[in-house]
Backbone as a chain_set.jsonl record, in Angstrom:
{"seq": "XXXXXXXXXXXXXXXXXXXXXXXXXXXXXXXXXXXXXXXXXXXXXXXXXXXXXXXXXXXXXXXXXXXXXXXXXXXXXXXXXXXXXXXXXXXXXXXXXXXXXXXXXXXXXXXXXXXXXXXXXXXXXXXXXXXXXXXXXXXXXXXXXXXXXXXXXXXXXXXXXXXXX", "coords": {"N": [[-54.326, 24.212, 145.072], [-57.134, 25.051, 143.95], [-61.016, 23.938, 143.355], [-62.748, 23.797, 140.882], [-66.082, 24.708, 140.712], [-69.53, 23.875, 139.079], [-72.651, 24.589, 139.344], [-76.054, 23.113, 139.049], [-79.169, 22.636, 138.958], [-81.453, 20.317, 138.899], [-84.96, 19.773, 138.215], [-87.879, 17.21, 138.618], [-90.631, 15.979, 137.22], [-93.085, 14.984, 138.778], [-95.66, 14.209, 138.325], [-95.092, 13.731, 135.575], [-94.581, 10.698, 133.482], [-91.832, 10.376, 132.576], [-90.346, 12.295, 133.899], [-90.159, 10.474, 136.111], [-89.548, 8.011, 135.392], [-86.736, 8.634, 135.454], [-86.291, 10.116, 138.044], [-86.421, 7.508, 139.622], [-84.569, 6.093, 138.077], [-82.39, 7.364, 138.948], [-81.822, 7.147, 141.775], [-82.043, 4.225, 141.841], [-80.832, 1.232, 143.022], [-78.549, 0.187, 141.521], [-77.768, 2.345, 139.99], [-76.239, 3.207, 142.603], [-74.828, 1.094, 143.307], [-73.02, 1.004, 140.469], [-71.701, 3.154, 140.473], [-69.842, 5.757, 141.475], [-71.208, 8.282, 143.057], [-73.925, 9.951, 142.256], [-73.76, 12.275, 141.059], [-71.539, 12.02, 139.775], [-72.85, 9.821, 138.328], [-75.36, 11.197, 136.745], [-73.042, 12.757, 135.089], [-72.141, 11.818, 133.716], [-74.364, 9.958, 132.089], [-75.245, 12.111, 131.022], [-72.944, 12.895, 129.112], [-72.209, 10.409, 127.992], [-75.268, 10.246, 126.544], [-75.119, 12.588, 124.55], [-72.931, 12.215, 122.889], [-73.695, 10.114, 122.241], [-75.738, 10.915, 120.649], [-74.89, 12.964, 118.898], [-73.601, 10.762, 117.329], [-75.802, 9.813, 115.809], [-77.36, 11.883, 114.756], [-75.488, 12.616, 112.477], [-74.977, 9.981, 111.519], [-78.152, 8.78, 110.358], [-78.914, 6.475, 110.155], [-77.795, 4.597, 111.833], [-79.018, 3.473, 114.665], [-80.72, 1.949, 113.51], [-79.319, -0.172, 112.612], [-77.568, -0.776, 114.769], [-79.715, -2.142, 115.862], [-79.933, -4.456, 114.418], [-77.985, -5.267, 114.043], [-77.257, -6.535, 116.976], [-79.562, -8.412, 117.205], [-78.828, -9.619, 115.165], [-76.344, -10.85, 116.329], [-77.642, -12.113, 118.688], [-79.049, -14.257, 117.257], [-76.885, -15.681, 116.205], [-75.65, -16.187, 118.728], [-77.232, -18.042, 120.033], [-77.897, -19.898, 118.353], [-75.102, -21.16, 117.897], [-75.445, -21.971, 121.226], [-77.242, -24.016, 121.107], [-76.067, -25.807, 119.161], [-73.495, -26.582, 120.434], [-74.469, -27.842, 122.71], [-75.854, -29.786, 121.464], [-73.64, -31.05, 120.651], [-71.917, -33.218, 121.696], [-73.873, -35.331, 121.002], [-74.112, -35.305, 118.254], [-71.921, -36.058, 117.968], [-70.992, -38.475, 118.841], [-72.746, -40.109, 117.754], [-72.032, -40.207, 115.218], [-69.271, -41.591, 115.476], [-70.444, -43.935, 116.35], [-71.264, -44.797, 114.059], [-68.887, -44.92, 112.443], [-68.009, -46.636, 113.699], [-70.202, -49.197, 112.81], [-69.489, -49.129, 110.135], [-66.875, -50.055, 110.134], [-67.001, -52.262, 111.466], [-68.25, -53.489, 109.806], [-67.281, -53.694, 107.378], [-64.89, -55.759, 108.715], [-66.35, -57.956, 108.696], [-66.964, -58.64, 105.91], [-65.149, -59.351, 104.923], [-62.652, -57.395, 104.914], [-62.328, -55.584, 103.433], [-64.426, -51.832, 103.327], [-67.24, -50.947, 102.972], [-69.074, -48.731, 101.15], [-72.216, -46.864, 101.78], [-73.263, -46.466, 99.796], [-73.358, -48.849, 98.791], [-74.015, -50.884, 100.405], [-76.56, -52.041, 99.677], [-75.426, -53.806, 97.909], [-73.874, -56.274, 97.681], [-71.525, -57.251, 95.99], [-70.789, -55.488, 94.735], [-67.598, -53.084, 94.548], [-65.419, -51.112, 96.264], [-64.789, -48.087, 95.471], [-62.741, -46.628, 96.42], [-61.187, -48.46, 99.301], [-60.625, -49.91, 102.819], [-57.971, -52.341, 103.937], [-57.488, -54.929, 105.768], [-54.348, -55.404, 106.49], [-51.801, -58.696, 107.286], [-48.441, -58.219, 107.803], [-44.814, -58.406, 108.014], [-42.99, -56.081, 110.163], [-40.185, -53.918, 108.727], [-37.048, -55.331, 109.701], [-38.063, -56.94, 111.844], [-39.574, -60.035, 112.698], [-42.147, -60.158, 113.464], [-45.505, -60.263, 112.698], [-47.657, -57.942, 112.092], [-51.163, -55.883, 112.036], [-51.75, -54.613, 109.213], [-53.185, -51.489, 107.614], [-54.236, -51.172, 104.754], [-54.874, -49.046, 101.833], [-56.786, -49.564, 99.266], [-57.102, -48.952, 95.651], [-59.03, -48.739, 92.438], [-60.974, -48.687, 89.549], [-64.239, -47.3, 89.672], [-67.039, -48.787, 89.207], [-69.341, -48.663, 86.172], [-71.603, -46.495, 85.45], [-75.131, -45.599, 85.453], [-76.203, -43.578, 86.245], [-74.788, -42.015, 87.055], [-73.013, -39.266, 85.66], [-69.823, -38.07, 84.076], [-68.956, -36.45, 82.085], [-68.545, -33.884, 82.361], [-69.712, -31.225, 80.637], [-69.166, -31.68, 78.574]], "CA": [[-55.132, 24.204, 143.875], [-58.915, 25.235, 144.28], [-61.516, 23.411, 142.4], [-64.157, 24.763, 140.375], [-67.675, 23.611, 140.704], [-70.484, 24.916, 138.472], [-74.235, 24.188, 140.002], [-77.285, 23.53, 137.978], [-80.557, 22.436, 139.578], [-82.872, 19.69, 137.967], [-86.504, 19.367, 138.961], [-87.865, 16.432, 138.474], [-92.092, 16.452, 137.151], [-93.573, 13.683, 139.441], [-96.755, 14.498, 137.138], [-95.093, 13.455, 133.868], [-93.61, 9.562, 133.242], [-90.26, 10.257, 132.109], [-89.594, 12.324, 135.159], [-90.791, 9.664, 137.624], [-88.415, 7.016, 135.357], [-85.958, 9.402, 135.663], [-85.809, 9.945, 139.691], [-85.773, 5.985, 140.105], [-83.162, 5.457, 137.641], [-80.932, 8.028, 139.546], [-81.841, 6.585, 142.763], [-81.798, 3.423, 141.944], [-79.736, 0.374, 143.607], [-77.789, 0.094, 140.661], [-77.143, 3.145, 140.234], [-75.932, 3.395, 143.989], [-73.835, -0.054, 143.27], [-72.304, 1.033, 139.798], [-71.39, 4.55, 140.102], [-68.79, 6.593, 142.716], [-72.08, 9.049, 143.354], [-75.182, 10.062, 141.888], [-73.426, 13.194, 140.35], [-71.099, 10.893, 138.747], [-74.179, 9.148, 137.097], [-75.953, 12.178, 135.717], [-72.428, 13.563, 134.207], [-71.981, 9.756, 132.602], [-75.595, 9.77, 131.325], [-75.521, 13.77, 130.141], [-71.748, 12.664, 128.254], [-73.027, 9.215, 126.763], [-76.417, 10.68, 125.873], [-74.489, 13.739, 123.749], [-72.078, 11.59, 122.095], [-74.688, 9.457, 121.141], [-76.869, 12.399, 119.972], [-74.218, 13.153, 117.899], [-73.383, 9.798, 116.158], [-77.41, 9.7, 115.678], [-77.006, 12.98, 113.975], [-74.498, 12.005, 111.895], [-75.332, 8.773, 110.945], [-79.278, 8.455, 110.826], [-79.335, 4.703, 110.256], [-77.369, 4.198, 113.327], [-79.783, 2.833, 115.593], [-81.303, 0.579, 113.103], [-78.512, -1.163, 112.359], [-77.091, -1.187, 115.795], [-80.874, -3.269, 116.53], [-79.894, -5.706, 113.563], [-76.612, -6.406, 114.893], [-77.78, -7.446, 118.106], [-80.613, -9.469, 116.568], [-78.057, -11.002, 113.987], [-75.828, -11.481, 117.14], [-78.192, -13.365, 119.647], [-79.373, -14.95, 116.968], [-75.974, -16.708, 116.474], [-75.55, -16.795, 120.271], [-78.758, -19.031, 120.022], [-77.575, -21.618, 116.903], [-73.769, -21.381, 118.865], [-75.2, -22.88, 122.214], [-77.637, -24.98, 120.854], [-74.826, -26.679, 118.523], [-72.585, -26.823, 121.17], [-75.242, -28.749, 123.58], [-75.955, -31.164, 120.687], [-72.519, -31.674, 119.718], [-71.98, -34.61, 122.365], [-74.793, -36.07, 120.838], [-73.633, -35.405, 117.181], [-70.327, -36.65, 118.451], [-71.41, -39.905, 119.801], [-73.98, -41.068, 116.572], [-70.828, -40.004, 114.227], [-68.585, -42.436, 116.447], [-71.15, -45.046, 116.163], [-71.804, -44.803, 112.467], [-68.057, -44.979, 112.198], [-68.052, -47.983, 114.172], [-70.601, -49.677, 112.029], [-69.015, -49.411, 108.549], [-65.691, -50.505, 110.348], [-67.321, -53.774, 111.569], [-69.358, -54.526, 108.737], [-66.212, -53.919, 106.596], [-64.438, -56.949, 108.756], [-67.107, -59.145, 108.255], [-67.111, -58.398, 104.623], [-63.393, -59.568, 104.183], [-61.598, -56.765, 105.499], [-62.746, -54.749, 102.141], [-65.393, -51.194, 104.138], [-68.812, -50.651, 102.169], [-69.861, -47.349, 101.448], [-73.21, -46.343, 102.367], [-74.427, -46.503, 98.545], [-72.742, -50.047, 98.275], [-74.799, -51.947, 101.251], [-77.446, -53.161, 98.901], [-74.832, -54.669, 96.857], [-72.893, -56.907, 98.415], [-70.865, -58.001, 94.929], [-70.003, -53.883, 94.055], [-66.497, -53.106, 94.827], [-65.856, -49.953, 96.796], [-63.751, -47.137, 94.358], [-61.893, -46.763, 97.762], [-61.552, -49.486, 100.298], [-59.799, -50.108, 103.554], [-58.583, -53.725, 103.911], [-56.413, -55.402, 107.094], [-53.148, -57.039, 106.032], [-51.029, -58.637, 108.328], [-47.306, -58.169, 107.205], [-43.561, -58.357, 109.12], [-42.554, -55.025, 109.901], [-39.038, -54.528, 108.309], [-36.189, -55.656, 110.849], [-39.007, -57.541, 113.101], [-40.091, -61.344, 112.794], [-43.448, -60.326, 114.085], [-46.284, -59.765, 111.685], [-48.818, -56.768, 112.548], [-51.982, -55.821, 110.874], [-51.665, -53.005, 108.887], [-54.013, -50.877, 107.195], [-53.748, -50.099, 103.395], [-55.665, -48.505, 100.841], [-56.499, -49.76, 97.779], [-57.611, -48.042, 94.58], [-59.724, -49.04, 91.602], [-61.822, -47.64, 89.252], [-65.363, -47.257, 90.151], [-68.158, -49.027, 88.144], [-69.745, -47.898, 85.034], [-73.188, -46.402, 86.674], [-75.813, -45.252, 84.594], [-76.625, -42.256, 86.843], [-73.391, -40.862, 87.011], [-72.284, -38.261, 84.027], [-68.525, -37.355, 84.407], [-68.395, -35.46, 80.685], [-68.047, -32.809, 82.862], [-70.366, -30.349, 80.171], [-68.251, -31.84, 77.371]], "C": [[-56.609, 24.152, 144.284], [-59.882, 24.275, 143.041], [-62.361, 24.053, 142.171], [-65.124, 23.624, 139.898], [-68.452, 24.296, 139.907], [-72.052, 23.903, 139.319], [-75.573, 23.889, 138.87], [-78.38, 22.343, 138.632], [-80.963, 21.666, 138.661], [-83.724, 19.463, 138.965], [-86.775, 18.166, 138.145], [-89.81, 15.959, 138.427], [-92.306, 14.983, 137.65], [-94.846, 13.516, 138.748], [-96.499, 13.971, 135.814], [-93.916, 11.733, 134.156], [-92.338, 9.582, 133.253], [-89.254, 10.767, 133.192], [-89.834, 11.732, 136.462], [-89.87, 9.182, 137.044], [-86.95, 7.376, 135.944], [-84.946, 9.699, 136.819], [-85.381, 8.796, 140.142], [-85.033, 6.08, 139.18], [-82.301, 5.985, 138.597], [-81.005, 7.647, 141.16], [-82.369, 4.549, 143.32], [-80.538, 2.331, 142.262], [-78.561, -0.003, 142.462], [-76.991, 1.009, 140.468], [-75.906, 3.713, 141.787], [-74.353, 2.115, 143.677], [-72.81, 0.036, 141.906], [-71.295, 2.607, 139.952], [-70.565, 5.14, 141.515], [-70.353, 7.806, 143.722], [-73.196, 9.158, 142.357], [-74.756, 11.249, 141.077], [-72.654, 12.701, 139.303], [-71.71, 10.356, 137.589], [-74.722, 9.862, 136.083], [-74.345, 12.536, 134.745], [-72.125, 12.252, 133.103], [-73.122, 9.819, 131.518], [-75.266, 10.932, 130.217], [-73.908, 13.181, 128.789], [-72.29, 11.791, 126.977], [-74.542, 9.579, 126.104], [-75.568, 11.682, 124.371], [-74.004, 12.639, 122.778], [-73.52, 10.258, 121.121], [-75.784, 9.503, 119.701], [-76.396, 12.751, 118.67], [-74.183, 12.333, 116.372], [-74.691, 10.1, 115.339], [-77.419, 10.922, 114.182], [-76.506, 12.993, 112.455], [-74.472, 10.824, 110.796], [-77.088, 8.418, 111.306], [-79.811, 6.915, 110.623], [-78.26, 4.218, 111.432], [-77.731, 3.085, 114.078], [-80.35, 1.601, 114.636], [-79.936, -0.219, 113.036], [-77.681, -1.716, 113.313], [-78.445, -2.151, 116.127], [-80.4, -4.662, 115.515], [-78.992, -6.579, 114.02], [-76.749, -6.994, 115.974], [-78.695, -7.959, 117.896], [-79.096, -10.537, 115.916], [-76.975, -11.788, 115.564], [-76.158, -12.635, 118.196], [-78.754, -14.232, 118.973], [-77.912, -16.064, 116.683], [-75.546, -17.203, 117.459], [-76.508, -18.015, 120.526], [-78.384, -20.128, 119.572], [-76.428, -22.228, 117.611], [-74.171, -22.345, 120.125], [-75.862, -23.632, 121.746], [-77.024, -26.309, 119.923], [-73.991, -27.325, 119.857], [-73.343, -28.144, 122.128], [-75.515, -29.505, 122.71], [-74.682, -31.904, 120.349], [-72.006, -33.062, 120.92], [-72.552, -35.66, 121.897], [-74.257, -36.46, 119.669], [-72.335, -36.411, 117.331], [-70.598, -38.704, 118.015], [-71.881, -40.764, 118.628], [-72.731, -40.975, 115.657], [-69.864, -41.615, 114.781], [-69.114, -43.69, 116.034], [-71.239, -45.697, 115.086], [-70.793, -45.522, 111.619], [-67.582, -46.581, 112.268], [-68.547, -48.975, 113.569], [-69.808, -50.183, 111.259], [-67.619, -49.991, 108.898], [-66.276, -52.413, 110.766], [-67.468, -54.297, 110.759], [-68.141, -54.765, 107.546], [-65.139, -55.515, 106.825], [-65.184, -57.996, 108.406], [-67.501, -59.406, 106.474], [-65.986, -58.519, 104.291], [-62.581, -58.591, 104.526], [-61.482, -55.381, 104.285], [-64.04, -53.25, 103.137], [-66.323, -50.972, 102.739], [-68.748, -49.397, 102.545], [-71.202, -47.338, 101.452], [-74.071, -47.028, 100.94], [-73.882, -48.253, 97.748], [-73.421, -50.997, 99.015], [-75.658, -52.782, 100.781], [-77.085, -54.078, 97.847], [-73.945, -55.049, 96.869], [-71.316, -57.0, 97.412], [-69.675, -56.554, 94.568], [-68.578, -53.922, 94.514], [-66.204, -51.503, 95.149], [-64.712, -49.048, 95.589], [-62.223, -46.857, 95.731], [-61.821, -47.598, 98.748], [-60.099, -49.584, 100.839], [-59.567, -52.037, 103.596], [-57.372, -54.129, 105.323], [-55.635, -56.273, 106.385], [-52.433, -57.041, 106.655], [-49.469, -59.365, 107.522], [-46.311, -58.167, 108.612], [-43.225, -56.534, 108.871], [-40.963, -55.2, 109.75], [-38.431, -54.322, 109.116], [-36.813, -56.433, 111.538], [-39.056, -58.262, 111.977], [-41.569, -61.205, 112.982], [-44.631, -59.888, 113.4], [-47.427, -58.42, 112.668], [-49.724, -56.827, 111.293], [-51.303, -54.485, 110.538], [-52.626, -52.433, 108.231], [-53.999, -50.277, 105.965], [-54.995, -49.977, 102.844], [-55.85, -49.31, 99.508], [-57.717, -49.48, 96.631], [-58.477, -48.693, 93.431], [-60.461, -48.276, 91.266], [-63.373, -47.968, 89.841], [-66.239, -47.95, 88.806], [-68.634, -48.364, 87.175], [-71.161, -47.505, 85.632], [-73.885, -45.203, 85.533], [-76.031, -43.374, 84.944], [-75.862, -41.596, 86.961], [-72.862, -40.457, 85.692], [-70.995, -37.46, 84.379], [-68.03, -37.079, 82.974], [-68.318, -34.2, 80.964], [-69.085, -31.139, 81.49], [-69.55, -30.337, 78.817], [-69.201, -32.339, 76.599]], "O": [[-57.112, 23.214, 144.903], [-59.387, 23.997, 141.949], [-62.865, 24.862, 142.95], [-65.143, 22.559, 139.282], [-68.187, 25.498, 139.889], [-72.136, 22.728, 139.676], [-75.821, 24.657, 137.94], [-78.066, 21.153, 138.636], [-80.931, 22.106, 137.512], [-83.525, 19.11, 140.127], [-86.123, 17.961, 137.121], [-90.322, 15.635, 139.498], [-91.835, 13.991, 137.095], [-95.085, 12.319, 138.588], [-97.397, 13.76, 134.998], [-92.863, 11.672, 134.79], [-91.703, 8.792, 133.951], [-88.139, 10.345, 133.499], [-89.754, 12.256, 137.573], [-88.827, 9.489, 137.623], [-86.228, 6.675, 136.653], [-83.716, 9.665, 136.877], [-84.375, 8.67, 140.84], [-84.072, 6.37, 139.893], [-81.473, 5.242, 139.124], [-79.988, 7.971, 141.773], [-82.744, 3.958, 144.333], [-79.41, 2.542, 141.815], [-77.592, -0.606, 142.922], [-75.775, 0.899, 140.622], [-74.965, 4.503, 141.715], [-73.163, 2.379, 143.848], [-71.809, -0.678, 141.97], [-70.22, 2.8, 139.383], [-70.955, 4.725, 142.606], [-70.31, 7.965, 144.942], [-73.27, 8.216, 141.568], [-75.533, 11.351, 140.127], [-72.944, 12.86, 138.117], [-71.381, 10.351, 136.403], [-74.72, 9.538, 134.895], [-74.563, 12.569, 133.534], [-71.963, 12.12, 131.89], [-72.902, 9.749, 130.309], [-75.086, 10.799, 129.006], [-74.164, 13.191, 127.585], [-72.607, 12.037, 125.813], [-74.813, 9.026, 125.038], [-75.595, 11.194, 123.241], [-74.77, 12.233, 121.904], [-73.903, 9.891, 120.01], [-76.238, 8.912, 118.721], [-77.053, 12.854, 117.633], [-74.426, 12.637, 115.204], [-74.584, 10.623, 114.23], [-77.475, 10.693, 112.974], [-77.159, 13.36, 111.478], [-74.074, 10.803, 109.632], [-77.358, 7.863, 112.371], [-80.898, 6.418, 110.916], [-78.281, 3.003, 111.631], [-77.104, 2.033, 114.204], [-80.389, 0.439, 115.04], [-79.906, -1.114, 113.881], [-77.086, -2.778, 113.125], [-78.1, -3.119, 116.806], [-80.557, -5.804, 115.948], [-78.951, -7.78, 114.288], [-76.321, -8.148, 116.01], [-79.024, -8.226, 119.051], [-78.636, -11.65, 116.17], [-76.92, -12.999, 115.774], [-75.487, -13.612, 118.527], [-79.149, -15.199, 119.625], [-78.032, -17.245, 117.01], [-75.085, -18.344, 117.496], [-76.236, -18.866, 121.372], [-78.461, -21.208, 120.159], [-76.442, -23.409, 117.96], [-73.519, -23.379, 120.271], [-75.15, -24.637, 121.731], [-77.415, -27.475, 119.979], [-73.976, -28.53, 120.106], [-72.813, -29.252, 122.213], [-75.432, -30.579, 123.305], [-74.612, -33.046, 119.893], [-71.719, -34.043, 120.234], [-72.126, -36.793, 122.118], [-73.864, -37.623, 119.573], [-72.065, -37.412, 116.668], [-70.376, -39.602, 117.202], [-71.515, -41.931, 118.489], [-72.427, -42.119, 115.318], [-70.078, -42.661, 114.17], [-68.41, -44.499, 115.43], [-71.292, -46.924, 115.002], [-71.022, -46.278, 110.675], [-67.088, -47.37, 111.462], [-67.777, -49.932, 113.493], [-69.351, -51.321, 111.361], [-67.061, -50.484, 107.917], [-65.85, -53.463, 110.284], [-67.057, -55.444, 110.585], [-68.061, -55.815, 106.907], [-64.71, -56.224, 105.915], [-64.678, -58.95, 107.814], [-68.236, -60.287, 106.027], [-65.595, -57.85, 103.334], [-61.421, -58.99, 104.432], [-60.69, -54.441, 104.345], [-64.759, -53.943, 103.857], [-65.855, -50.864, 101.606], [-68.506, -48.911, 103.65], [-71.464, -48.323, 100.761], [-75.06, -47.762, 100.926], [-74.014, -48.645, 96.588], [-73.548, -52.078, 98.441], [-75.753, -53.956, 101.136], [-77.781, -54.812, 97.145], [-72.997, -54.548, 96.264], [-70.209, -56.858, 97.931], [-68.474, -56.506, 94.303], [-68.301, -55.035, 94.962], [-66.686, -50.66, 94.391], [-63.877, -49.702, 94.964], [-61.003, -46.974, 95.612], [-62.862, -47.405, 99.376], [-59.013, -49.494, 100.266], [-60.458, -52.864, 103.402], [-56.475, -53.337, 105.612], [-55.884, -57.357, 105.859], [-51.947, -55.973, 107.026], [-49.329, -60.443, 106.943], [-46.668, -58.018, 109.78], [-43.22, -55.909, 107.81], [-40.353, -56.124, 110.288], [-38.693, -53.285, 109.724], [-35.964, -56.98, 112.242], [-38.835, -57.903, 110.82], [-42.257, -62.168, 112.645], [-44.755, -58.689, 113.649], [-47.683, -58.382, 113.872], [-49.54, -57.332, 110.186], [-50.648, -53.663, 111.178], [-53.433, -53.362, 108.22], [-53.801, -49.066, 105.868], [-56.005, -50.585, 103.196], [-54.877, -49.602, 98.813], [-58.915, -49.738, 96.744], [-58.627, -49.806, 93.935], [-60.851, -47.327, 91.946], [-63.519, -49.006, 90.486], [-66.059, -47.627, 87.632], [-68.327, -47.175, 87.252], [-71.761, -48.343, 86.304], [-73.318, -44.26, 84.981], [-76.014, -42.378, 84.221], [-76.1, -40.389, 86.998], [-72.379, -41.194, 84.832], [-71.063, -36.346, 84.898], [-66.889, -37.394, 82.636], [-68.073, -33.358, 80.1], [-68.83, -29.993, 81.859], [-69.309, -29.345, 78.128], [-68.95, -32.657, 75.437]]}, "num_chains": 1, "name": "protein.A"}
């Protein structure tokens, strides 16, 4: 089986920018380190240029919107690591916070304060955790346990639950 070659000459204007970028791209170390040859490269470039030419063609908002998407993208690459590198931190103060309202709840009878209840020692939470230590059934041995208990919430001036009634 013979192969068929076709030939075609480029010059290359050392006089004009584009064909100076031009020569170093195609003899550049990259080029040398990504590509099987340098003929290789140009028929890669000449292919992906065309096809591109085309879409372009085709679709003339193309290019803008391929720049948005990689904007909109590194800009979430951006928020993504910088979350991620705070979230230890976030972590940690959450943890803490948690820790708090669990203490302050034992020292408060075993009843937890919410946040908008601290300045008022007397309030009664609408939800509250409390420690009771019971026999578990079959066992002699009391444990704490952890229940819930319900009530309604205060009458509060600032709160309107007529819902647009």
């Amino acid at each position: 089986m013979t192969k068929h070659y076709r030939n075609h000459n480029i010059r290359f204007n050392m006089t004009d920018e584009g064909g100076v970028q031009a020569w170093e791209h195609l003899h550049s170390a990259e080029v040398e380190q990504d590509f099987k040859s340098q003929n290789a490269f140009v028929v890669a470039a000449i292919n992906d240029y065309y096809e591109r030419h085309l879409a372009k063609k085709n679709d003339p908002y193309l290019e803008s919107r391929e720049k948005e998407d990689a904007f909109a993208d590194r800009l979430v690459q951006t928020v993504e690591q910088k979350l991620l590198s705070n979230l230890p931190a976030l972590a940690a103060m959450y943890q803490m916070q948690q820790q708090a309202f669990f203490q302050a709840g034992l020292q408060a009878g075993g009843i937890m304060p919410y946040p908008y209840q601290q300045g008022n020692p007397g309030a009664e939470a609408s939800v509250g955790v409390k420690l009771v230590t019971e026999p578990i059934q079959g066992s002699e041995q009391p444990i704490e346990v952890v229940k819930q208990e319900l009530s309604e919430p205060e009458e509060n001036e600032f709160l309107d639950y007529s819902f647009g009634v």
